[in-house]
FITOR-925321 format. One record per residue: x, y, z of N, C-alpha, C in turn; residue in three letters; residue number from 0. Coordinates in steps of 0.2 Angstrom, whole numbers. Each point is the difference from the previous one (the first is absolute). Example, Ala and Ser with C-alpha at 12.3 -4.5 7.8 and 13.67 -1.06 7.14 Angstrom:
BEGIN
ATOM     npx     npy     npz    capx    capy    capz     cpx     cpy     cpz   code   pos
ATOM      66     -28      39      -4       6       0       4       6       0    ALA     0
ATOM      -2       5      -4       4       6       1      -4       5       3    SER     1
//
This chain:
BEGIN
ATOM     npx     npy     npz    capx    capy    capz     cpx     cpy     cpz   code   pos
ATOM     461     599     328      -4      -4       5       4      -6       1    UNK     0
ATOM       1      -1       6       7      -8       2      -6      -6       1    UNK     1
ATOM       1      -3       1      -3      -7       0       4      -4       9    UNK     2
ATOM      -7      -5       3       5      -3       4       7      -2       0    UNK     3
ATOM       1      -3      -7       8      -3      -1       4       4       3    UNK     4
ATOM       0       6      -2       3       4       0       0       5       5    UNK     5
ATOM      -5      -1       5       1       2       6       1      -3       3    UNK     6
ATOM       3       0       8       6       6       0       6      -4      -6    UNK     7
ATOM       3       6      -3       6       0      -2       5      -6       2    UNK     8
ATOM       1      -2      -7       6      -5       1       7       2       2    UNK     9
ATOM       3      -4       4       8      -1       4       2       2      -5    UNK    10
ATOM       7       5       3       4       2      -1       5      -8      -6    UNK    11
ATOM       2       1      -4       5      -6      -3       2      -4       6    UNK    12
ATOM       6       5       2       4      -2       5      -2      -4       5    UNK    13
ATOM      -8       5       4      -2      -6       5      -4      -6      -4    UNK    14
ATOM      -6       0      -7       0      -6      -1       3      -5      -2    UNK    15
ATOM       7       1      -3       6      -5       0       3      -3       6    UNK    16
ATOM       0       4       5       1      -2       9      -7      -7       0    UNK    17
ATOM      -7       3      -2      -3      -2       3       2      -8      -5    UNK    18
ATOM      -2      -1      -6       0      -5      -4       6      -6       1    UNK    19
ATOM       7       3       2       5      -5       3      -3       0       5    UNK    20
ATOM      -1       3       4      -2      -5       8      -5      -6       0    UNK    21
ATOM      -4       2      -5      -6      -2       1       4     -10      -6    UNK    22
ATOM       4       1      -2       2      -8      -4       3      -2       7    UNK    23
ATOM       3       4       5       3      -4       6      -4      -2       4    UNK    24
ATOM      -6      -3      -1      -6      -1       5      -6      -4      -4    UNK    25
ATOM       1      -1      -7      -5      -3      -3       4      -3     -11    UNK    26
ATOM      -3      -4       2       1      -2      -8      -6      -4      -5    UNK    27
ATOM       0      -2      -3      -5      -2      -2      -1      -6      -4    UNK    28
ATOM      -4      -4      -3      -1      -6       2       3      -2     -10    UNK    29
ATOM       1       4      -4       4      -1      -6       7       0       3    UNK    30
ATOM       4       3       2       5       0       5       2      -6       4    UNK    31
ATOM      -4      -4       5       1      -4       3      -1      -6      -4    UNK    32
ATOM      -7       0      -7       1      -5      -4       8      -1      -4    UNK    33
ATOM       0       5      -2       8       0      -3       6      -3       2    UNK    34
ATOM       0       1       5       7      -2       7       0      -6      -1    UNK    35
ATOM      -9      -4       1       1      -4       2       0      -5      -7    UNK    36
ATOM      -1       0      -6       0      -2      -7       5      -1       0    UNK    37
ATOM       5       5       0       9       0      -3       4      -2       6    UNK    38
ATOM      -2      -5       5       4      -3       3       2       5       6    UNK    39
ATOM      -1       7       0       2       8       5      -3      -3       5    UNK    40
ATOM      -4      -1       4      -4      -2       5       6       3       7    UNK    41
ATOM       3       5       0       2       2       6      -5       6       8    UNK    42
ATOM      -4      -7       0      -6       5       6      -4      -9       1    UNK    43
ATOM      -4       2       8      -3      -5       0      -8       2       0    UNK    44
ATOM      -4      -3      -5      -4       2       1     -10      -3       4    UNK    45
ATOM       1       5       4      -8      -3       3      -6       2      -1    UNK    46
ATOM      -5      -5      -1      -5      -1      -2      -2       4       9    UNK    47
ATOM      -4       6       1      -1       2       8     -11       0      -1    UNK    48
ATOM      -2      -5      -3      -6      -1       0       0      -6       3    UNK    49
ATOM      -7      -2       5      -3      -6       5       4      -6      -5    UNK    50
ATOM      -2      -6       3       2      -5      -2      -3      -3      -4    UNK    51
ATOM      -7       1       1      -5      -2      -6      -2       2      -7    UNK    52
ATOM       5       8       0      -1       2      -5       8       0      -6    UNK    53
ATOM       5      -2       7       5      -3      -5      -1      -9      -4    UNK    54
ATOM      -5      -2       3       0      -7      -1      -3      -2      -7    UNK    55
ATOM      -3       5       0      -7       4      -7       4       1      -5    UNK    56
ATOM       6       4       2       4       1      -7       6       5       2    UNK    57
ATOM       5       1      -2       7       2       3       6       0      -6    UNK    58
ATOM       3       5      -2       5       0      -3       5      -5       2    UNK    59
ATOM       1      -4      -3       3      -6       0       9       0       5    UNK    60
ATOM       5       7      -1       3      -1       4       0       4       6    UNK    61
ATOM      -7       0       2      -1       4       7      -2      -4       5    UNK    62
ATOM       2       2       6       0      -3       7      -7       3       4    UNK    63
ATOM      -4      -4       4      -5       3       0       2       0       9    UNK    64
ATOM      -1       7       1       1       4       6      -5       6       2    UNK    65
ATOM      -6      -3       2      -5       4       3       4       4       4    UNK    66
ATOM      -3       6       0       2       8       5       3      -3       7    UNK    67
ATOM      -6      -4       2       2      -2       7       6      -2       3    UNK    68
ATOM       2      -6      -6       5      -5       2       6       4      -3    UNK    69
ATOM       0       5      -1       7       4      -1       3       0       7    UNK    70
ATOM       5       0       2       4      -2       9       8       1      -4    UNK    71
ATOM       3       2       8       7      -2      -2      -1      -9       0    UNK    72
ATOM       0      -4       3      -1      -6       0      -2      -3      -8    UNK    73
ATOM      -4       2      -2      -2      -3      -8       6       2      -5    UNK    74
ATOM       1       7       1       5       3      -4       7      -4       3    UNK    75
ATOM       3      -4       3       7       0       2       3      -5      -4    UNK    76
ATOM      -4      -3      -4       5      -3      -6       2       3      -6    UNK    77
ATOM      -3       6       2       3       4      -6       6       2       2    UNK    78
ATOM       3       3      -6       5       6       1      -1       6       2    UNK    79
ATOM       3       2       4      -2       9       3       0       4      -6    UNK    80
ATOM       3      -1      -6       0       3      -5      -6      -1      -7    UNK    81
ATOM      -2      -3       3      -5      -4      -4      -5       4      -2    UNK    82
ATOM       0       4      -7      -6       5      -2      -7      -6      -1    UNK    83
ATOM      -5       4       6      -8      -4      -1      -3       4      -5    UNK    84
ATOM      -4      -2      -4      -5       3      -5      -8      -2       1    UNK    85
ATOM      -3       2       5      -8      -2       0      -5       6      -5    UNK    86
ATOM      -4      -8      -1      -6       1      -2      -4       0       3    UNK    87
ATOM      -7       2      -3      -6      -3       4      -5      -1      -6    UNK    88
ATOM      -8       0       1      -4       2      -6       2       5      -4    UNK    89
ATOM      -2       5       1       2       7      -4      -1       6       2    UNK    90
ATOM      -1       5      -1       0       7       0      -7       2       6    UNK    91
ATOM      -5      -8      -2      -4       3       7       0      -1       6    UNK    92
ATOM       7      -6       1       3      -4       7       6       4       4    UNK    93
ATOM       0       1       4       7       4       4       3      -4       4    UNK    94
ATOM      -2      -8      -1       6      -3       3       7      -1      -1    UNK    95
ATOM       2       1      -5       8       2      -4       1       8       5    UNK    96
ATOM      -3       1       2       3      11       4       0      -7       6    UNK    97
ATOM      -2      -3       6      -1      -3       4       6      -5       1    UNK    98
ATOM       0      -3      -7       6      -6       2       7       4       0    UNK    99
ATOM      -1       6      -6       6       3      -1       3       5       8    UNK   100
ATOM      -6       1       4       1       4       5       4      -5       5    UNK   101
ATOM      -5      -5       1       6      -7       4       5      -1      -2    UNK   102
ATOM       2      -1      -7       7      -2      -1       4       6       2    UNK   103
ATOM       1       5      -4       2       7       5       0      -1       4    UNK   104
ATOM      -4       0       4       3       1       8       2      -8       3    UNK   105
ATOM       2      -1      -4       6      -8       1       6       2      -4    UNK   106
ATOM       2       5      -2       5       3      -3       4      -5      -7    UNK   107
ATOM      -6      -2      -3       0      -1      -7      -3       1      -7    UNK   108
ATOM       6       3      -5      -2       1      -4      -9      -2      -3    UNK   109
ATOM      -4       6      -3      -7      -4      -5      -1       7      -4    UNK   110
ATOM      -2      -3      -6      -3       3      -2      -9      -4      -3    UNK   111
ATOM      -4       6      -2      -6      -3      -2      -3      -2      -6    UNK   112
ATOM      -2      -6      -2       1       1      -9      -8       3       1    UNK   113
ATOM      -2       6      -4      -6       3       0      -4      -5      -7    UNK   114
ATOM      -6       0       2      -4      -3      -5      -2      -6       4    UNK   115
ATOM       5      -4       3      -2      -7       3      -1      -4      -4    UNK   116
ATOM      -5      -5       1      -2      -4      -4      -3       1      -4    UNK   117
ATOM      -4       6       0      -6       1      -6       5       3      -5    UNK   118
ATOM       6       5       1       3       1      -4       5      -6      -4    UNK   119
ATOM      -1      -4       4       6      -4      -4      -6      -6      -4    UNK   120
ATOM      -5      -1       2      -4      -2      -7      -2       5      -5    UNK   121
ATOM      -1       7       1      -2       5      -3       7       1      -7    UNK   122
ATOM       5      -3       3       8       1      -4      -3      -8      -5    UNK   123
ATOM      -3      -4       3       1      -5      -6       3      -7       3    UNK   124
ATOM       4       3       8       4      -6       1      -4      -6       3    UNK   125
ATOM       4      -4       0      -5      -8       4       3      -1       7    UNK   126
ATOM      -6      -2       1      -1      -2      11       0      -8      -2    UNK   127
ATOM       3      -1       6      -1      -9       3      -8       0       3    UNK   128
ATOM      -4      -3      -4      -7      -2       4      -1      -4       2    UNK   129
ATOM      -5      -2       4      -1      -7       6      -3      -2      -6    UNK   130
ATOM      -1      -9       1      -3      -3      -5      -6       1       4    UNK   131
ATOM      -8       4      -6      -7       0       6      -3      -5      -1    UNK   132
ATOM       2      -6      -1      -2      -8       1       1      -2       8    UNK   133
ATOM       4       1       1       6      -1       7      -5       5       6    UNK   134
ATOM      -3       4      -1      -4       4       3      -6       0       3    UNK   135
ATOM       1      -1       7      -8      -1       3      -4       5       1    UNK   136
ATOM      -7       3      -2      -2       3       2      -1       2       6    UNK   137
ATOM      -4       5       5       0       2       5      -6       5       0    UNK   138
ATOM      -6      -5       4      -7       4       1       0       4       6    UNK   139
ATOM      -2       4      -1       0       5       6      -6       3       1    UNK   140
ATOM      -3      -3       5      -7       1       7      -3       8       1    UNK   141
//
C-alpha cells in the first residue's frame, strides 16, 4: 500500500538533479544571503520588495527598501546592468518577491529570491534594524 508521498512516483535522478540546479538559479536562501553578507562576499544587491511601512518596522540592515511598484528602469539606472538583485518580502505567505522578480526580469536583470523572507531570516536567529516604537505615532482608524 503507497502513501501520498509517494504518489505519484518520484523523478527520475537525472530529471531531479536538472530540477534542483535550476531551481538554486532562481532562488537562495536567507543562511546564504546572511553568510555573503557576514564575511564581507556581499556581491548582489539586495531589496527589501515590502510597503514602506513595513520596511520602516524592521529590515535587514543591508537592504534597500524597493516596494514592487517602484521597481522602473528609472530607479534601477544606478545600478550596474550586472548587478545580481536578491528580493525578499515577508515570507512564504507573501508573492511579492515572484512580482518584484518578474519586473526585474523583464528589465533584463539578473534576481534571484531569497525564500523564507523575513520570517525566515528571524526564524534563522538573525537581527533586523527596527524603528525606535518611541518615535512612533500611532494611527486610529474610524
Amino acid at each position: 500500500m503507497s502513501s501520498a508521498v509517494s504518489r505519484p512516483a518520484a523523478a527520475a535522478s537525472a530529471d531531479a538533479l536538472a530540477h534542483f540546479e535550476n531551481l538554486l538559479k532562481y532562488e537562495t536562501d536567507c543562511w546564504d544571503v546572511h553568510h555573503a553578507i557576514s564575511n564581507n562576499r556581499q556581491d548582489f544587491v539586495l531589496f527589501d520588495v515590502r510597503g514602506t511601512a513595513m520596511y520602516q518596522q524592521a529590515h535587514i540592515a543591508e537592504a534597500i527598501s524597493m516596494p514592487v511598484p517602484k521597481i522602473t528602469a528609472e530607479s534601477l539606472a544606478g545600478f550596474a546592468d550586472n548587478n545580481l538583485f536578491v528580493v525578499y518580502c515577508a515570507g512564504s505567505h507573501c508573492n511579492a518577491t515572484e512580482k518584484a522578480a518578474i519586473r526585474l526580469a523583464k528589465l533584463n536583470r539578473p534576481v534571484k529570491k531569497m525564500i523564507g523572507g523575513i520570517t525566515g531570516w528571524v526564524d534563522e536567529g538573525f537581527s533586523l534594524v527596527q524603528a525606535d516604537v518611541s518615535s512612533l505615532q500611532s494611527v486610529t482608524v474610524e
